[in-house]
C-alpha positions in Angstrom: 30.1 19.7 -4.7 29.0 22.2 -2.3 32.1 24.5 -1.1 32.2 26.2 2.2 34.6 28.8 3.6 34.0 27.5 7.0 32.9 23.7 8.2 31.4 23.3 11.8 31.2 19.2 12.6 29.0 18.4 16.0 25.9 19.7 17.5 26.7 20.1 21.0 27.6 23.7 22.2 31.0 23.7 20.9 30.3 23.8 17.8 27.2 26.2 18.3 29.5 28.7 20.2 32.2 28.7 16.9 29.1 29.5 14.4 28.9 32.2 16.6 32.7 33.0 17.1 32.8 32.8 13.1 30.5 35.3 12.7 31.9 38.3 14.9 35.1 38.2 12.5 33.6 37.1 9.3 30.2 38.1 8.5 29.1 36.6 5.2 32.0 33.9 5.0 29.9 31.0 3.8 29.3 28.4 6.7 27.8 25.5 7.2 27.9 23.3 10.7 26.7 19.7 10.9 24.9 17.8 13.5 23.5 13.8 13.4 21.2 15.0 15.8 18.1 16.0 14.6 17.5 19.5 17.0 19.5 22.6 16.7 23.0 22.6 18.9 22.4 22.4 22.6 24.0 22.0 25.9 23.6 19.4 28.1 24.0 20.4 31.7 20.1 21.0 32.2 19.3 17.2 30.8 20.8 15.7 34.3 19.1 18.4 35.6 16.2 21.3 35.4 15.1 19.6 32.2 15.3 16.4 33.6 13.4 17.3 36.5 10.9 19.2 34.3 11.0 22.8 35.6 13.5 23.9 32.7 11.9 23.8 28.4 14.1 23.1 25.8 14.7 27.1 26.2 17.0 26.4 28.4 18.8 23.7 26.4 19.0 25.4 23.6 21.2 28.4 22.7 20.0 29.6 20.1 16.7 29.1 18.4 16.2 27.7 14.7 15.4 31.2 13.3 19.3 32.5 14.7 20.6 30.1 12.2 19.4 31.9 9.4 19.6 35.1 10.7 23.6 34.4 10.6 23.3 33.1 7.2 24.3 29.5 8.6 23.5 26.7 6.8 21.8 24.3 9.7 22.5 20.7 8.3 20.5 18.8 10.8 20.5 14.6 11.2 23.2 15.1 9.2 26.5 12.2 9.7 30.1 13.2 8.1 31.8 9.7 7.4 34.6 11.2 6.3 37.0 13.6 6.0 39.5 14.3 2.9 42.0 16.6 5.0 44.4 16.8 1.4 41.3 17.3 -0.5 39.6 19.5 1.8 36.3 17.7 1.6 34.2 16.1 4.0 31.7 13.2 2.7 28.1 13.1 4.4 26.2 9.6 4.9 23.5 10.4 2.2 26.6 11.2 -0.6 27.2 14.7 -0.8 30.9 15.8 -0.6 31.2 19.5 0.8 34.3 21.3 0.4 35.9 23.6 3.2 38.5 26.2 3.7 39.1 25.8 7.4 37.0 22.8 9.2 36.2 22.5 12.9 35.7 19.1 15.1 33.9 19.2 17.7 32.4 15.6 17.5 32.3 15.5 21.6 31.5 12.1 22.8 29.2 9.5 23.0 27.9 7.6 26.3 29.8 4.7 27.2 27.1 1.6 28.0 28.4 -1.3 30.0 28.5 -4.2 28.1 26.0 -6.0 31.0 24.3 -9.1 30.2 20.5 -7.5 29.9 21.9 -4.3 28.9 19.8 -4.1 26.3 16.4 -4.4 28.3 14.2 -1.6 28.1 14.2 1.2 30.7 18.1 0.9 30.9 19.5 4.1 30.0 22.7 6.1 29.2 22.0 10.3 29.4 23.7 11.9 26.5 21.0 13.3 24.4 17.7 15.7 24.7 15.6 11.9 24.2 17.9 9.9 26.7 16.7 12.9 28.9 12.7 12.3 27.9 13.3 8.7 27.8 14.2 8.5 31.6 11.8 11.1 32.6 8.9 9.1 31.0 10.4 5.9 32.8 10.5 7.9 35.9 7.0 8.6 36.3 6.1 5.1 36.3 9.0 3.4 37.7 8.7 2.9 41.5 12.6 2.0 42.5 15.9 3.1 39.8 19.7 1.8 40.1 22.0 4.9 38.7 25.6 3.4 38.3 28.4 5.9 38.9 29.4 7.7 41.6 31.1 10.5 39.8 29.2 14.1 39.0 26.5 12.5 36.1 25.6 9.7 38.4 25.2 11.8 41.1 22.9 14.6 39.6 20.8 12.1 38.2 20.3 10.3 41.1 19.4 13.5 43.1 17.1 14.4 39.9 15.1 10.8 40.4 15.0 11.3 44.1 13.3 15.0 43.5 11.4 13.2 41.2 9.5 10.6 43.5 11.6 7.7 42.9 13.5 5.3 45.0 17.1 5.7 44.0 20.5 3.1 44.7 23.6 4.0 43.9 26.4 1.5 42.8 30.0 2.2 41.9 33.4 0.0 42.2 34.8 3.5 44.3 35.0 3.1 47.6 32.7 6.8 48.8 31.4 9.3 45.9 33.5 11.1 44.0 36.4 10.0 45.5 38.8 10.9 42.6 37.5 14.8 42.8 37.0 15.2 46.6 38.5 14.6 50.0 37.6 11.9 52.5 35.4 14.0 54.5 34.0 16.2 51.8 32.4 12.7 50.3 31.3 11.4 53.9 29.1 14.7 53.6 27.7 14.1 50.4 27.0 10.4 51.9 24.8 12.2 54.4 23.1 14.3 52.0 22.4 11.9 49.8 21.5 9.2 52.5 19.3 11.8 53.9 17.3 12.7 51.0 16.5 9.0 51.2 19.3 7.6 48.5 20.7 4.5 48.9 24.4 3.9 48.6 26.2 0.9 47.9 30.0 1.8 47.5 32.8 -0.5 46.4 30.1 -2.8 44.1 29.8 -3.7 40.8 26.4 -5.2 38.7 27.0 -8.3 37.7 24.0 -8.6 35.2 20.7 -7.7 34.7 17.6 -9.2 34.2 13.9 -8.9 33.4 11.3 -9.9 31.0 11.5 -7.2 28.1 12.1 -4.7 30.7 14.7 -4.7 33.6 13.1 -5.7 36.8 16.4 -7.1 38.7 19.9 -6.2 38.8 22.3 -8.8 40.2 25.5 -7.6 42.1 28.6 -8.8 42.6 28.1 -9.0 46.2 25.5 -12.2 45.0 22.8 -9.7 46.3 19.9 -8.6 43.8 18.0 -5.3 43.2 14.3 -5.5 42.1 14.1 -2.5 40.0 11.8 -0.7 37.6 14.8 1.4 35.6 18.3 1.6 35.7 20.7 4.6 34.5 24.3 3.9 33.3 26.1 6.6 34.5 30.0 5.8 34.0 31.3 8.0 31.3 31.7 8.7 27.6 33.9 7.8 24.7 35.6 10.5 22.7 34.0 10.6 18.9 37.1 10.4 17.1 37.0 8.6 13.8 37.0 11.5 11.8 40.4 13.1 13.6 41.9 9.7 13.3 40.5 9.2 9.3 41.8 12.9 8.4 45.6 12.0 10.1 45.8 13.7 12.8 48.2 13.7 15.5 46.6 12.5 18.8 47.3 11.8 22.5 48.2 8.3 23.9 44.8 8.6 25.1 43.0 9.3 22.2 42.3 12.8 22.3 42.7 15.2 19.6 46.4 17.4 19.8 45.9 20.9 19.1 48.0 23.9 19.8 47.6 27.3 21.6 45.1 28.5 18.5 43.3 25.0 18.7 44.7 24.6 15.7 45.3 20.4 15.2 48.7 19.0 13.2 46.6 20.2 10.0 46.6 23.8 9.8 43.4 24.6 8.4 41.5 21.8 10.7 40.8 23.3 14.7 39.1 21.1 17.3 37.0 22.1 20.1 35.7 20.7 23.4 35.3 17.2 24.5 38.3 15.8 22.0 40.9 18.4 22.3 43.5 18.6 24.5 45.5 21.7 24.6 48.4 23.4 26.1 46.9 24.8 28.9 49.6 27.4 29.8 49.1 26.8 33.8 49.3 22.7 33.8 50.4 21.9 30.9 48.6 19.7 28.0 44.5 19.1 29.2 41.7 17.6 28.1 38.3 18.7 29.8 34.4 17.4 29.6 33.1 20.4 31.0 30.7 23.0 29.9 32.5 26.1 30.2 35.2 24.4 28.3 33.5 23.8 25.2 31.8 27.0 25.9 34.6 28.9 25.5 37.0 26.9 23.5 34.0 26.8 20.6 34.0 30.9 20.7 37.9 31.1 20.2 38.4 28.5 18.0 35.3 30.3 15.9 36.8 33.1 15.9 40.6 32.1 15.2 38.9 29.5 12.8 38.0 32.8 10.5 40.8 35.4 10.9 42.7 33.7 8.9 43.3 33.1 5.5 44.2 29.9 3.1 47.8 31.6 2.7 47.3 32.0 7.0 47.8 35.6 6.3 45.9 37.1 9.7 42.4 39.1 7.9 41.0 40.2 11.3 43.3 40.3 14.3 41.7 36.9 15.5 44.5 34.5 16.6 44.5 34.6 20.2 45.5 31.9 22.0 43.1 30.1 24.6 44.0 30.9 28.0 41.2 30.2 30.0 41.4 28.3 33.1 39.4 24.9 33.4 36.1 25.5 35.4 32.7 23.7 35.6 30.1 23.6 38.1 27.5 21.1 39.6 24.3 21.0 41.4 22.6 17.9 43.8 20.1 18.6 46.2 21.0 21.7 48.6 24.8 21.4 47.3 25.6 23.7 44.5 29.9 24.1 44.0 31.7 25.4 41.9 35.7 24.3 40.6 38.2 25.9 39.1 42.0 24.5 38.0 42.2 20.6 37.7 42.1 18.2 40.1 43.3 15.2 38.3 46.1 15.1 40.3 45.9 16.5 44.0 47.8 15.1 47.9 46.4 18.0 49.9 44.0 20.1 50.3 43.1 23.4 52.7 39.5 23.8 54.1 38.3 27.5 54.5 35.1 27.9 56.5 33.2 25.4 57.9 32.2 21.8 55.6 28.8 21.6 55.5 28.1 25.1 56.2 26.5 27.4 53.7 29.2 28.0 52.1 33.3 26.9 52.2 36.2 26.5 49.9 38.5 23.8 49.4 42.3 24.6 47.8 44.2 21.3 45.9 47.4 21.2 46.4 49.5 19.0 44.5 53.0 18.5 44.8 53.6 21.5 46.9 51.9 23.9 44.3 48.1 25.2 44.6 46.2 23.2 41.3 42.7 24.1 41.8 39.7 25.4 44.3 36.1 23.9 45.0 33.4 26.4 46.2 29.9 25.7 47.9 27.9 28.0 48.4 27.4 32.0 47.1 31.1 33.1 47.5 31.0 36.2 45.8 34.0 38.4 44.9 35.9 35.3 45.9 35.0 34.3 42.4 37.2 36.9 40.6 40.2 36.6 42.8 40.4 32.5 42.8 41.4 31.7 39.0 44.5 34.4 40.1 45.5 31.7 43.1 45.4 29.1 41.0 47.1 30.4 37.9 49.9 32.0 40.5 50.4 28.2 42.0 50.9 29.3 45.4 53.0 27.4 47.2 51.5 25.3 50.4 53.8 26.1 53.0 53.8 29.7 52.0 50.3 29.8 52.1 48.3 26.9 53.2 47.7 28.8 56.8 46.6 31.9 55.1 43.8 30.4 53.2 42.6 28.4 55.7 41.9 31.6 57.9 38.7 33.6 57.0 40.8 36.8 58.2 42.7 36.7 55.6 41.7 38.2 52.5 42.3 36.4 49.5 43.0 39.4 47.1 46.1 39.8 49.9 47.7 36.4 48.4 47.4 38.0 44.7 51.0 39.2 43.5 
């Protein structure tokens, strides 16, 4: 048996980010991090994206480069699968039969792409996007492919579509919402993403489901629950993920009703020396409370503390380095389709109200959520510059609507002013 001071389980950029958040507190600590996939960790914004598109390399999807790995003295255990985890042992079991043991371990298993169980779903040139070859796979369809259906009308539906519309492909939306991103945006926010969308020659088809699918190998017709049919060349499933769990649940650990890993402050789980980061965990967020997030800068940040509290302490939890800190950061994520590029901050799972600042549709405006009375997050189009440091402040401070709602609504008003 192989031992480890540190285990690192998933491939995406959490787990790259704690390799690295290891390292700046313990640099020879033996380490190893796991990934099924068979490429170094990466991040998956650009593969809805610039990489889809083909004006970004894997440079851009990729961190860190092979050679970093050992650099850090990192053992890189590529197409690698854990199928287990001993949590009283402290062992994890890999699919080809070795055990390695662990001081502290990290999860950060993310999630996998959910595909709707669709009669013809298994045709070829239906895709999920999850992965660097889900991203070649529907780029190579692309460029043959005359008409797509992307189903989903939340933020992965929607870049993709705009990506196969930039791309030279005729593009139709479907989703059961009734307008896009309806549980993220207001009314009149989604009417202009409508016109953009319609504009750049997308078609929209709101409030509808797909009923099957069909073709001879490949997909060449989607059937709708609206009895109307598609004739089609590729279709994209864009309508979520499911949360990689099995090891979390296998090891004991305590979880949400929803299925999420519970962790505390230090993203430490119910197990002391097991931490979970990104996609799975759902901490207490010291603003709103217990969260879960599928956002970049989440894992981005997460994997880096949980790293780095991950290695500054001891089996005896004796503190070695000054490294438990809780994680504090707010919830932010960005997205980009056609000329709209916005930015969020806070959470807006939960919102009744909401403040316009500027002009929508101009080149740039802000949005403040309100929920209940109390300020819960901010959307951004457009550059907005020092507005960027002053708006996690609002939100953390929960300003109160009827004490400011007017305020932030007029561009007089400068926001620092509204900062206690």
């Amino acid at each position: 048996m192989t031992a480890y001071k540190y285990i690192i389980v998933g491939g995406g950029l959490a787990g790259q980010r704690a390799a690295k958040g290891v390292r700046k507190v313990d640099a020879e600590g033996s380490t190893a991090l796991i990934t099924r996939e068979p490429h170094v960790p990466y991040e998956r914004p650009p593969l809805s994206k610039g990489y889809l598109i083909g004006e970004e390399g894997l440079d851009h999807v990729f961190p860190e480069d092979e050679s970093w790995y050992g650099e850090m003295n990192i053992d890189l255990k590529r197409g690698a699968v854990v199928v287990g985890v001993d949590a009283e042992a402290h062992v994890v079991s890999l699919d080809d039969g070795q055990a390695l043991s662990y001081e502290k371990l990290l999860l950060a298993t993310g999630g996998h792409a959910w595909r709707l169980p669709l009669p013809g779903a298994d045709l070829e040139n239906v895709f999920t996007l999850r992965t660097i070859e889900d991203s070649d796979a529907i780029r190579s369809a692309a460029r043959h492919a005359k008409k797509a259906l992307v189903m989903g009308g939340s933020f992965i539906g929607s870049e993709v579509a705009a990506s196969l519309t930039q791309m030279g492909v005729d593009v139709t939306m479907v989703f059961p919402e009734s307008r896009l991103l309806r549980r993220i945006v207001p009314q009149p926010f989604s009417a202009l993403l409508h016109e953009t969308f319609a504009g750049e020659g997308v078609r929209i088809l709101s409030g509808t489901k797909p009923e099957r699918l069909e073709g001879n190998g490949g997909v060449e017709r989607v059937v709708l629950d609206s009895g109307d049919s598609l004739d089609v060349g590729m279709v994209v499933m864009g309508v979520g993920i499911r949360l990689n769990t099995e090891l979390a649940e296998e090891a004991g650990l305590a979880m949400t009703e929803r299925g999420a890993v519970i962790v505390d402050e230090y993203l430490r789980t119910s197990d002391p020396d097991i931490y979970a980061a990104g996609d799975i965990a759902a901490w207490p967020d010291r603003t709103f409370g217990r969260l879960r997030v599928e956002h970049w800068d989440v894992a981005r940040r997460q994997g880096l503390r949980a790293g780095r509290n991950m290695a500054g302490r001891n089996m005896a939890g004796r503190n070695m380095a000054g490294e438990q800190k809780p994680y504090t950061s707010l919830p932010y994520f960005f997205s980009d389709m056609f000329n709209l590029s916005f930015e969020v901050w806070g959470n807006l799972n939960a919102w009744d109200e909401t403040v316009l600042r500027g002009e929508l549709g101009g080149p740039q405006f802000m949005l403040f959520y309100f929920d209940e009375g109390a300020l819960v997050g901010v959307l951004t189009v457009g550059r907005v510059g020092d507005a960027r440091s002053v708006i996690p402040k609002l939100v953390e401070a929960r300003l109160a609507y009827g004490e400011a709602a007017e305020k932030l609504g007029d561009e007089g008003v400068e926001l620092s002013s509204l900062v206690k």
